[in-house]
C-alpha positions as CSV (number, residue, x, y, z in Angstrom):
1,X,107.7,150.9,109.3
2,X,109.7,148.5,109.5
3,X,105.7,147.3,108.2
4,X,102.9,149.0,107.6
5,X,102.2,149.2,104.4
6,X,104.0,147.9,101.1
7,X,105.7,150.9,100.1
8,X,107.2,151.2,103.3
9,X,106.7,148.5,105.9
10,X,107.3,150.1,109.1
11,X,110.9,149.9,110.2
12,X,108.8,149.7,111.3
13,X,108.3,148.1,110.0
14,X,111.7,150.4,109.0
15,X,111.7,149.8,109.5
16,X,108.5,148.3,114.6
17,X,108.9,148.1,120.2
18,X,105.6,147.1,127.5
19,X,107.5,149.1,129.4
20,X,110.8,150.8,130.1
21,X,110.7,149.4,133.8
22,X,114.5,149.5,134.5
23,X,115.7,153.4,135.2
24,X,118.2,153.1,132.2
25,X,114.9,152.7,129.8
26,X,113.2,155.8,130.9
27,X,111.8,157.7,127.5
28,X,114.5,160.6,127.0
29,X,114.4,162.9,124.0
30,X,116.3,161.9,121.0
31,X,117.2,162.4,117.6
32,X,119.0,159.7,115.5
33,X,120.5,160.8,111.5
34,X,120.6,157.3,109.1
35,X,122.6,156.9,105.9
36,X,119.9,155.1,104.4
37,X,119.2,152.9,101.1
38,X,115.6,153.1,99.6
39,X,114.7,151.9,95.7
40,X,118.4,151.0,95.3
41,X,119.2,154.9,96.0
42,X,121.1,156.5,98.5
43,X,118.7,158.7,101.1
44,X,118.9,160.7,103.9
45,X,116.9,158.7,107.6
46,X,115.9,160.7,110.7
47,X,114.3,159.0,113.2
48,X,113.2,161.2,116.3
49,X,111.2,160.9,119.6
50,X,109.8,163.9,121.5
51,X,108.3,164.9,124.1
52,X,104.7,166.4,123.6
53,X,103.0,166.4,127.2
54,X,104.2,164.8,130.8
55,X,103.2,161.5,129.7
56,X,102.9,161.4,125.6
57,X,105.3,161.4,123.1
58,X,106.0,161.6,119.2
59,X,108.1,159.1,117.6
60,X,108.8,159.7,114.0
61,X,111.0,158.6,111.0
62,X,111.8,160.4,107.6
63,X,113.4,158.8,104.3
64,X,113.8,160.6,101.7
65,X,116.2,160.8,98.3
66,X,115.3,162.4,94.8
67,X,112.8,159.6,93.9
68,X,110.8,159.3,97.3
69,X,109.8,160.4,100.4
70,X,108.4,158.9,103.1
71,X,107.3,159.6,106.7
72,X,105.8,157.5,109.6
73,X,104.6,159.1,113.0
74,X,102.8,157.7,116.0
75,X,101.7,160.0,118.9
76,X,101.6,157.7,122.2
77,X,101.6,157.4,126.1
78,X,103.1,155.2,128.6
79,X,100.3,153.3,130.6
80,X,100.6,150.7,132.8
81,X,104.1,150.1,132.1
82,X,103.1,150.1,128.3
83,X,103.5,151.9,125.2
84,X,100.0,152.8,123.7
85,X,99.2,154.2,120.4
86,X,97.3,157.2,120.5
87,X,97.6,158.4,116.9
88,X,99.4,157.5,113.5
89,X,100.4,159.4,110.0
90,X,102.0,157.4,107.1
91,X,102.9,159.2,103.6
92,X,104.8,157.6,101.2
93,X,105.3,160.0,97.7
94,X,107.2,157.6,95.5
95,X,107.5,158.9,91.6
96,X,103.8,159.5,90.5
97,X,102.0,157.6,93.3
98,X,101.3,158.8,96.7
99,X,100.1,157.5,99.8
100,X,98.8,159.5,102.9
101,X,97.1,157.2,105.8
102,X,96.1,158.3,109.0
103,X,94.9,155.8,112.1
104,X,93.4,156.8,115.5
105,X,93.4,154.2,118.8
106,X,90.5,154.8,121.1
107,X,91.3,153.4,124.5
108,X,88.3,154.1,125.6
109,X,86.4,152.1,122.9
110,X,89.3,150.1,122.4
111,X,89.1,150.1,118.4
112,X,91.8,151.2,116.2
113,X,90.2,153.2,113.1
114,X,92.1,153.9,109.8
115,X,91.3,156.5,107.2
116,X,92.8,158.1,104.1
117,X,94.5,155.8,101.3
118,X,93.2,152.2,102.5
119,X,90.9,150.2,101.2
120,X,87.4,150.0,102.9
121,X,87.8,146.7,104.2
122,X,91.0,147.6,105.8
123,X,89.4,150.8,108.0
124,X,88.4,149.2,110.6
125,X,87.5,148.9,113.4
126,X,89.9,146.4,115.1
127,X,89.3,145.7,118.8
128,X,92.5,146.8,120.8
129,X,94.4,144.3,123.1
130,X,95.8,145.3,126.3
131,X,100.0,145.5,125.0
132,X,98.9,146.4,121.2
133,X,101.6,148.6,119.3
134,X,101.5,150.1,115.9
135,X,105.1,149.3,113.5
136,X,106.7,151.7,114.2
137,X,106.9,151.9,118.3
138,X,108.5,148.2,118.1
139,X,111.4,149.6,117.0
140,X,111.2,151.3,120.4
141,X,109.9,147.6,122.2
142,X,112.9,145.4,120.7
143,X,115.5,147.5,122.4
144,X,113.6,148.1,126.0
145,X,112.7,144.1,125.8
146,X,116.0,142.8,124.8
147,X,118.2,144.5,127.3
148,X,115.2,143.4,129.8
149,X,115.9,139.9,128.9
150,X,111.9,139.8,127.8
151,X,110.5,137.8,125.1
152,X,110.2,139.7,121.5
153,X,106.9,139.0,121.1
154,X,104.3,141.3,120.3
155,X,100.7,142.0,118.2
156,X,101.1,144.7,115.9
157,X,97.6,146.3,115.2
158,X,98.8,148.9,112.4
159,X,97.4,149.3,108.1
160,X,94.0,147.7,109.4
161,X,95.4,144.3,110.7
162,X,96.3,142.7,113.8
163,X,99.3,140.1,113.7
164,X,101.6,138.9,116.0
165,X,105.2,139.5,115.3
166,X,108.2,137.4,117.1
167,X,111.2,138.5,116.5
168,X,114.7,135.3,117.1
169,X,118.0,136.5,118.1
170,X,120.8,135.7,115.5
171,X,123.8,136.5,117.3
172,X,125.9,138.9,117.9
173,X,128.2,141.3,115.1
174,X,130.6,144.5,115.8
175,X,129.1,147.1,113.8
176,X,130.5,151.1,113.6
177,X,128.7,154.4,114.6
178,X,130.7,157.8,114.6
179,X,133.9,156.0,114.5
180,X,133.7,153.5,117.4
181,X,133.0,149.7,117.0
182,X,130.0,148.3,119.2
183,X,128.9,145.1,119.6
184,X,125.4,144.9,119.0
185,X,123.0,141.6,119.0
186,X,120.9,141.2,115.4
187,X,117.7,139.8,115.7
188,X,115.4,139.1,112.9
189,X,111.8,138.8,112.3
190,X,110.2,136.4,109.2
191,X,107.2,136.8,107.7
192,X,107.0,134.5,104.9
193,X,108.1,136.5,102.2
194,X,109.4,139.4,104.1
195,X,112.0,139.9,107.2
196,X,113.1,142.6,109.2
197,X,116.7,142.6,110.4
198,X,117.2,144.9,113.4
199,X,120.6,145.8,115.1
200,X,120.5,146.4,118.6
201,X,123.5,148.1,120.6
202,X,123.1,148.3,124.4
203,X,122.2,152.1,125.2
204,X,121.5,153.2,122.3
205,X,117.5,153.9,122.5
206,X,117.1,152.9,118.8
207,X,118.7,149.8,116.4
208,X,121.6,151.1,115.1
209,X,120.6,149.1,111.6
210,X,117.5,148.0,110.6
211,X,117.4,145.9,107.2
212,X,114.4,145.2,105.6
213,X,113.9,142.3,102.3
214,X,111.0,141.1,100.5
215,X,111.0,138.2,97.9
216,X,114.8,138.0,99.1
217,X,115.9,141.4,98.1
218,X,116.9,144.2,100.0
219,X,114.1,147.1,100.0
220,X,115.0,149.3,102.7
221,X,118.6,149.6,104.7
222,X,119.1,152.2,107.6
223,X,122.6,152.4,109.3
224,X,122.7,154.7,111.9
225,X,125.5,158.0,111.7
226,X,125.1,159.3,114.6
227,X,122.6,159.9,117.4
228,X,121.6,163.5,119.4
């Protein structure tokens, strides 16, 4: 989140990543703490994925610092070597305004549905695409696909839109996490006036940093601590 909605794009956004194929990728429990930057403020990021049933999963992040919170989760499943949306919360409080926005992904049907703090014509329904992922489980996708040597291309079907998201590899920067150096390869993804910067270290289920900018400034800066 990072992108899925302008408060918060999902990391994401935060901020957003068919299958974990190779043994190395299988889903494993996890809990990763961020020294994060939000609103020009020091916060504190935990990003967290856990197990729920044999074959679905939570995967969640949480910001927050004394101006704002905020707080992305997306229940899924592995099927067919993919990573499928099942259900979605995103709540943003941020001084006075706050934000609460809940999605459902009927496979069955194959529409997404939104409801809460969204705009009618942003509700739905979208018709679902074999491969679709909400924001925040390509953070997830980027990692798997990269050390799979798989394209980073995706359609993101999250905040009542489909779009397809490509990320480019930049190249590669030593970056420090609990006191070791890692090399870890940065790839970025443009959206006009928005990118996501993500820092990918090989093993480590998450990006280590994930940078997000809009109109050329820095909105949102995760740096991994340390990961459980």
């Amino acid at each position: 989140m990072i992108a899925r909605k302008a408060s918060f794009p999902a990391v994401a956004a935060f901020l957003t990543i068919a299958a974990f194929s190779l043994p190395a990728w299988a889903l494993e429990p996890f809990t990763a703490d961020y020294q994060a930057n939000y609103m020009g403020m020091q916060a504190d990021g935990i990003m967290a994925l856990a197990n729920q049933a044999s074959n679905r999963w939570t995967y969640s992040l949480q910001i927050s610092n004394r101006l704002a919170s905020l707080s992305q989760s997306t229940t899924f499943e592995e099927h067919d070597g993919q990573l499928r949306p099942l259900s979605g919360s995103d709540q943003s409080n941020v001084l006075i305004k706050r934000k609460n926005v809940t999605a459902s992904y009927d496979w069955n049907s194959r529409q997404a549905t939104w409801s809460g703090d969204i705009k009618p014509e942003r509700r739905g329904p979208i018709t679902l695409q074999p491969g679709d992922m909400d924001g925040l489980l390509m953070n997830l996708a980027i990692v798997r696909d990269l050390a799979a040597g798989k394209p980073l291309s995706y359609r993101m079907v999250d905040d009542g839109r489909a779009r397809p998201m490509t990320y480019q590899i930049m190249g590669q920067e030593t970056i420090n996490v609990e006191g070791h150096n890692y090399n870890a390869t940065r790839v970025m993804r443009d959206s006009g006036n928005k990118q996501l910067i993500a820092w990918i270290v090989a093993d480590m289920p998450v990006p280590v940093r994930i940078l997000q900018r809009e109109d050329g400034k820095d909105t949102i800066d995760l740096t991994i601590k340390r990961i459980r």
